[in-house]
C-alpha positions as CSV (number, residue, x, y, z in Angstrom):
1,X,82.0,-125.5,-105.8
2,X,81.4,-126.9,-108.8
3,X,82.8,-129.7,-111.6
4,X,82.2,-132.0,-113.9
5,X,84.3,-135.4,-115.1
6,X,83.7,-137.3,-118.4
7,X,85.7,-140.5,-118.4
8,X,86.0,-143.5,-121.1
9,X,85.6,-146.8,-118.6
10,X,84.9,-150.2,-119.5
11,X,82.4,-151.4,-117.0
12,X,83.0,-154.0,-114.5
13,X,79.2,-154.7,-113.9
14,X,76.0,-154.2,-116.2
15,X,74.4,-149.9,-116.2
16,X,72.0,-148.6,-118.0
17,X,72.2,-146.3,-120.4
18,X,70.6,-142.9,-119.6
19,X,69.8,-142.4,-123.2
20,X,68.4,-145.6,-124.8
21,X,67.9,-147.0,-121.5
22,X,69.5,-150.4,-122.7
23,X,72.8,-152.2,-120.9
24,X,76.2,-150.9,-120.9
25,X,77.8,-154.6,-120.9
26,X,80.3,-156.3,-118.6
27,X,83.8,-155.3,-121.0
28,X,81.8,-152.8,-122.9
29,X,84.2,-149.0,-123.4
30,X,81.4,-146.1,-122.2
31,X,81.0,-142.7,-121.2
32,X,80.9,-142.3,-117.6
33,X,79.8,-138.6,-116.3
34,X,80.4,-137.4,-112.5
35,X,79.5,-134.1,-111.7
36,X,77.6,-130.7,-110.4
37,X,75.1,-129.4,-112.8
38,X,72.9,-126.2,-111.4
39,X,73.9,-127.2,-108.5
40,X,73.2,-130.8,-108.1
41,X,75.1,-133.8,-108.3
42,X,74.5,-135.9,-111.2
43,X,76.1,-139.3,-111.9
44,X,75.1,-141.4,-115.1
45,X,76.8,-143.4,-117.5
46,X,76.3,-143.8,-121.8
47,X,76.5,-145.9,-124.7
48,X,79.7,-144.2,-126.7
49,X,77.7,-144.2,-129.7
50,X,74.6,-142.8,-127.9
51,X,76.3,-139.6,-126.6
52,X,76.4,-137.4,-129.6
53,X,72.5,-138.0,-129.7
54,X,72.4,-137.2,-126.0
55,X,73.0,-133.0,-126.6
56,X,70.2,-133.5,-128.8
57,X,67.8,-134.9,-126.5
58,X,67.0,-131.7,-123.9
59,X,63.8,-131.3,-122.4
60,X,62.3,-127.4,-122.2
61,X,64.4,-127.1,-119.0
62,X,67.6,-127.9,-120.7
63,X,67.6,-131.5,-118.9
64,X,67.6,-134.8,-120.0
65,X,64.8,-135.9,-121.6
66,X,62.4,-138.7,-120.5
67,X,61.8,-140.4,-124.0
68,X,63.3,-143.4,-124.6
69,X,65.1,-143.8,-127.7
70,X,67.2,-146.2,-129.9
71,X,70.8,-146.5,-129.7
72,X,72.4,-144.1,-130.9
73,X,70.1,-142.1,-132.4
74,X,68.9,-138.5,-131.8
75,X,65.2,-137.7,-130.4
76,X,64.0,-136.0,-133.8
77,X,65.7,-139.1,-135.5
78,X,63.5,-142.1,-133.5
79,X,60.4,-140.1,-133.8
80,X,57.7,-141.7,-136.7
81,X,58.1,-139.0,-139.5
82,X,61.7,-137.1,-139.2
């Protein structure tokens, strides 16, 4: 079995981020995902403004990548030189 959920909550406690890696603040609208992903279960939340830049931000295995980046913006964009 498999799915995935993308909702829009505004968060009742402090996250992180799984992109910039700053807070999601108490009252702040973010991306919330739940769901299966090659077969493992995967929870994590994101700045709105951050998730565009996440599909840009794969690691050679198609994951997430590591880096940690500014909000907002895409791997090749907070790299010294793009």
């Amino acid at each position: 079995m498999s799915f995935n959920n993308l909702t829009s909550p505004v968060a009742r406690k402090e996250h992180r981020c799984v992109h910039c890696w700053t807070p999601i603040v108490v009252g702040e609208r973010h991306k919330k995902y739940a769901g299966i992903w090659e077969g493992d279960f995967q929870d994590w939340r994101v700045h709105t403004d951050c998730l565009p830049a996440l599909d840009t931000c794969k690691d050679s295995d198609g994951g997430l990548c590591e880096e940690k980046h500014k909000r907002g913006l895409t791997c090749r964009a907070g790299r010294k030189g793009a």
